[in-house]
C-alpha positions as CSV (number, residue, x, y, z in Angstrom):
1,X,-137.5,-110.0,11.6
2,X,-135.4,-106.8,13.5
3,X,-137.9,-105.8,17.0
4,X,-138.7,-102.6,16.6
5,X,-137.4,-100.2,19.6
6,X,-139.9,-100.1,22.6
7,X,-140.4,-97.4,25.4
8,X,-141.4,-99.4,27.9
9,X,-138.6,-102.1,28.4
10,X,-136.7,-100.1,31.1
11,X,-137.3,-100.6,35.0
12,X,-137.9,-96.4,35.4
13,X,-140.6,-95.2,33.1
14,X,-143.7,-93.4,33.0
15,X,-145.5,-96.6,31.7
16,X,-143.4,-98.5,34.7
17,X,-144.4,-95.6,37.1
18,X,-148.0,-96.4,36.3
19,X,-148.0,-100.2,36.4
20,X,-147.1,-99.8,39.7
21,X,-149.2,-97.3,41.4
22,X,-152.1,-99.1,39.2
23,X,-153.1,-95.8,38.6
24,X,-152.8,-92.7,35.4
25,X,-152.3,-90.7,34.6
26,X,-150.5,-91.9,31.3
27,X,-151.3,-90.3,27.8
28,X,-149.4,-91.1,24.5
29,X,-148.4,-88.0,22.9
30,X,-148.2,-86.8,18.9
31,X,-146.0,-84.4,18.0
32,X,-148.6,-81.9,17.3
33,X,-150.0,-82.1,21.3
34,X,-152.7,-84.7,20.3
35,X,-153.2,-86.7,23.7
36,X,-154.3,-90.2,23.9
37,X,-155.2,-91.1,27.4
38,X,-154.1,-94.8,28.2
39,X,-156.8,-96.8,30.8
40,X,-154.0,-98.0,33.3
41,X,-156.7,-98.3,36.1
42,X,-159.0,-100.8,33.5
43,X,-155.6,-102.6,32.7
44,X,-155.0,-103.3,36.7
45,X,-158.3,-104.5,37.2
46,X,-159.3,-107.5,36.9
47,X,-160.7,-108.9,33.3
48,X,-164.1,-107.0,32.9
49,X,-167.7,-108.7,30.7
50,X,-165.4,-107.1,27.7
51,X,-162.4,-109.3,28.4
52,X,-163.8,-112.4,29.0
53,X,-166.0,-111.8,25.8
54,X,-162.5,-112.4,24.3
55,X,-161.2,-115.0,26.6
56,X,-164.0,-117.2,26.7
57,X,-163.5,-117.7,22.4
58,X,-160.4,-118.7,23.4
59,X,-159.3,-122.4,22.4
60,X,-156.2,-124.5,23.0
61,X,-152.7,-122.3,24.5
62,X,-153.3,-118.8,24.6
63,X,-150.7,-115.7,23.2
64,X,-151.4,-112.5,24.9
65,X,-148.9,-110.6,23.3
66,X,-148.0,-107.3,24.9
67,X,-149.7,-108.5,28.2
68,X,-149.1,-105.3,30.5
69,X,-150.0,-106.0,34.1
70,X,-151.6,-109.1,33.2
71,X,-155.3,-109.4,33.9
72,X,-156.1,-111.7,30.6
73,X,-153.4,-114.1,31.4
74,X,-154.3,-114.4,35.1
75,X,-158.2,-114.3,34.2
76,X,-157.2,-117.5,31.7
77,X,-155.5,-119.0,34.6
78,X,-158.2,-118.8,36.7
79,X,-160.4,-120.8,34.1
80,X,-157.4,-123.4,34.3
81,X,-156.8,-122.3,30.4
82,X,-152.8,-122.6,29.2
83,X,-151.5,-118.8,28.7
84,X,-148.3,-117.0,28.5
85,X,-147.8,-113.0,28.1
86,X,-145.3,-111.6,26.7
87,X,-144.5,-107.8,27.2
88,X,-141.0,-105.9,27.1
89,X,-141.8,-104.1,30.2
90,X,-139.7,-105.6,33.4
91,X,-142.8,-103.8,35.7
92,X,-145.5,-105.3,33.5
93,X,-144.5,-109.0,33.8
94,X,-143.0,-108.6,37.7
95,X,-147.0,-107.5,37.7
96,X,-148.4,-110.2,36.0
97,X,-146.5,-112.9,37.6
98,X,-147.5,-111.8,40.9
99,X,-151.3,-111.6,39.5
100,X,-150.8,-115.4,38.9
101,X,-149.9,-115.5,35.6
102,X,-147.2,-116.7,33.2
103,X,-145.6,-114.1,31.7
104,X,-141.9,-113.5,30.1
105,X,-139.9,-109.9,29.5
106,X,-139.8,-110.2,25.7
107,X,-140.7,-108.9,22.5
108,X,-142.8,-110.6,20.2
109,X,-140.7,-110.1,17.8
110,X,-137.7,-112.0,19.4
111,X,-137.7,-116.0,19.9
112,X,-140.7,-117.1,21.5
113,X,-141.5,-120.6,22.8
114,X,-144.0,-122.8,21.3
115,X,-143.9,-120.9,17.6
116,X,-145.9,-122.2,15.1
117,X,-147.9,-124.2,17.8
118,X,-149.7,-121.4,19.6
119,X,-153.8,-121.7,19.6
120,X,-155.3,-118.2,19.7
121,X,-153.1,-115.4,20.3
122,X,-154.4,-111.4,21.4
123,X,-153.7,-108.5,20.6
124,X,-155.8,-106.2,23.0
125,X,-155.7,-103.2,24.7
126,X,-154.2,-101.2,21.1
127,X,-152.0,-103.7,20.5
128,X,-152.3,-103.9,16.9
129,X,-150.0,-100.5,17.4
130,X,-147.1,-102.3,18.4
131,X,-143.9,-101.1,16.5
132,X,-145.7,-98.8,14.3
133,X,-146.2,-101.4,11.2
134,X,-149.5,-103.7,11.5
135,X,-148.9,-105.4,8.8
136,X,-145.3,-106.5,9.9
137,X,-146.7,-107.3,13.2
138,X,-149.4,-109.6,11.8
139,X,-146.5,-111.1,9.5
140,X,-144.8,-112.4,12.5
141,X,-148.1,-113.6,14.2
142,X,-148.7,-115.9,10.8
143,X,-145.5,-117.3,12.8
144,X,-146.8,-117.9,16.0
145,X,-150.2,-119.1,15.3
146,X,-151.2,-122.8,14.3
147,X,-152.5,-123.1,11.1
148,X,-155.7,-122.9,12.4
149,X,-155.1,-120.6,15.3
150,X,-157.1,-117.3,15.6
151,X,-156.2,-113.8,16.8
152,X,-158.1,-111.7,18.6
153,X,-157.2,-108.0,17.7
154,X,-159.0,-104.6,19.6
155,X,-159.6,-102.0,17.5
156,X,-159.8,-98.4,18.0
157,X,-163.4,-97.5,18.7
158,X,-162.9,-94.3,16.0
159,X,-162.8,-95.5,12.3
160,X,-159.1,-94.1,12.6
161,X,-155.9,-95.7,10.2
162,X,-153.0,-93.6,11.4
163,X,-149.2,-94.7,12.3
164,X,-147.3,-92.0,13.7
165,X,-144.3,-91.2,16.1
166,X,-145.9,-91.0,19.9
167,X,-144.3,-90.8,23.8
168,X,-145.8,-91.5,26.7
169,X,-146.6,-88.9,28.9
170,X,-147.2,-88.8,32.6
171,X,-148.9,-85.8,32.6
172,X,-146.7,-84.0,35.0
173,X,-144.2,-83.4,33.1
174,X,-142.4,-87.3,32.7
175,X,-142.3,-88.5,29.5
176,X,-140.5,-91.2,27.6
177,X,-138.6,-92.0,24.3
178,X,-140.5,-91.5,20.9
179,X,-141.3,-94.5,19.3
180,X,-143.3,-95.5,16.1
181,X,-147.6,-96.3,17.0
182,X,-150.3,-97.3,15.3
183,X,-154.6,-96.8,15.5
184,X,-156.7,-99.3,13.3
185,X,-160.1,-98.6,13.6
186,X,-162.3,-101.7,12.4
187,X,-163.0,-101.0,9.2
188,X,-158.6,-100.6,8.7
189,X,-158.1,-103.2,10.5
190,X,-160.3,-105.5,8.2
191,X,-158.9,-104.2,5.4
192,X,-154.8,-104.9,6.9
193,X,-155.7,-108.0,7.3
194,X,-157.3,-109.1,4.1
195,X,-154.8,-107.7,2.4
196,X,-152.0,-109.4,4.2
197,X,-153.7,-113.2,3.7
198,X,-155.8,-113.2,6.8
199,X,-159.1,-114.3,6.9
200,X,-161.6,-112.3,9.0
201,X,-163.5,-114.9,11.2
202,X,-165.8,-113.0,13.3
203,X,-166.6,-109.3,14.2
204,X,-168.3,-108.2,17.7
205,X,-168.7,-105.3,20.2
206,X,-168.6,-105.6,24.2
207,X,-168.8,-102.1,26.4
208,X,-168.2,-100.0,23.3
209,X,-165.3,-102.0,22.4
210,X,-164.4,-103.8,18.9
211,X,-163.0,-107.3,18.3
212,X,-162.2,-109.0,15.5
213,X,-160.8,-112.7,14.9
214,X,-158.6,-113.2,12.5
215,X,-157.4,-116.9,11.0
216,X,-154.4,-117.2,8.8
217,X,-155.8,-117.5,5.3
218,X,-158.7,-116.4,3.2
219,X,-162.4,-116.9,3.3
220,X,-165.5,-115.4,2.0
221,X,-166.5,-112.8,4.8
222,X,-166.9,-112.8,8.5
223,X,-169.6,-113.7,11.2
224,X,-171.0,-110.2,12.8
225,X,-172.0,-110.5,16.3
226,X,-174.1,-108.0,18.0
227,X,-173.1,-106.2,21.1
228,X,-171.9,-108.5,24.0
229,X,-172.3,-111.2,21.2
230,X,-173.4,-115.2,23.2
231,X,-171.9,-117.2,21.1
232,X,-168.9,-118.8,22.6
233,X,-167.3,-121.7,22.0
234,X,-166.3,-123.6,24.9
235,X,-162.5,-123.3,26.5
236,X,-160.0,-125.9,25.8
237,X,-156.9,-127.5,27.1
238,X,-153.7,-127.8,24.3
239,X,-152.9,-131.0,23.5
């Protein structure tokens, strides 16, 4: 599978700009003026009671795909968990390797190490958007992933199923390239899924913010967990 052309794989950027001021503001743009505004100053931080809701499901080697600055691969490292990020942004993994992490300037959609073996594997942070085609995106994560591997995929807060051309946009007047986006609100994102083979696993909020888990395959329905959901299996090492 072709990668889809990214915005952000260039050392001068608004998204670069951002990553390392660790500060907005950053917006993606529609073509109709439609602002999105991105949380750069959340992403810089360190991984907050939402995260680590997330991270502490994890099992085995971790797959943060599209890792930006790199809080969930440090945070994994800090709890001595195996994790690699991956992100096409030169700032973004300078950023997460100096955060302690492991991180490599790639796209998921170009040779990764470890395919097929990979544990759990994220999509945070509205990454389900990347390249404008979830259901190509989850195609290739079948790839990745383990038989039994899970992913752990964000959704839009808004019951929202749009893919549309966006740029990012400092807000002064700096923008970047269009490229293709997507917004998969839960309910959209259930129903992607399912209909590309996945089995949905589990469904929880943490601060407002929606998860789901996602195995390759199909089952009868998922698990609902209520906000901040407890339970949480405990974090292992890959074989």
């Amino acid at each position: 599978m072709s990668a889809p052309a990214l915005p952000w794989c260039t050392e001068r950027d608004p998204y670069a700009d951002a990553l390392r001021a660790g500060r907005g503001p950053l917006f993606l743009r529609r073509p109709d003026g439609w602002l999105l505004p991105l949380e750069v100053e959340r992403w810089c931080a360190r991984a907050d009671q939402a995260d680590m809701s997330v991270l502490q499901r994890c099992t085995g080697a971790v797959l943060d795909i599209g890792c930006g600055p790199g809080r969930l691969v440090a945070a994994l490292a800090g709890l001595g968990v195996p994790a690699l990020g991956v992100d096409t942004s030169p700032a973004a993994v300078s950023r997460t390797r100096a955060a302690g992490g492991a991180a490599l300037q790639r796209s998921v959609f170009d040779p990764l190490p470890g395919e097929g073996r990979w544990q759990s594997a994220l999509l945070l942070d509205g990454n389900i958007g990347i390249g404008g085609d979830p259901s190509g995106l989850l195609a290739r994560i079948r790839e990745l992933l383990a038989p039994e591997g899970l992913l752990y995929v964000e959704a839009s807060p808004a019951e929202v199923e749009e893919r549309t051309e966006v740029w990012l946009d400092d807000g002064t007047g700096g923008q970047g390239p269009v490229f293709l986006w997507a917004r998969l609100g839960r309910e959209a994102l259930r129903g992607s899924a399912v209909a590309a083979g996945w089995t949905v696993v589990e469904e929880w909020q943490c601060l407002g913010r929606p998860f789901v888990s996602l195995r390759p395959g199909r089952t009868s329905g998922p698990s609902r967990m209520p906000e901040g959901g407890s339970a949480r299996p405990a974090l292992l090492t890959s074989p």
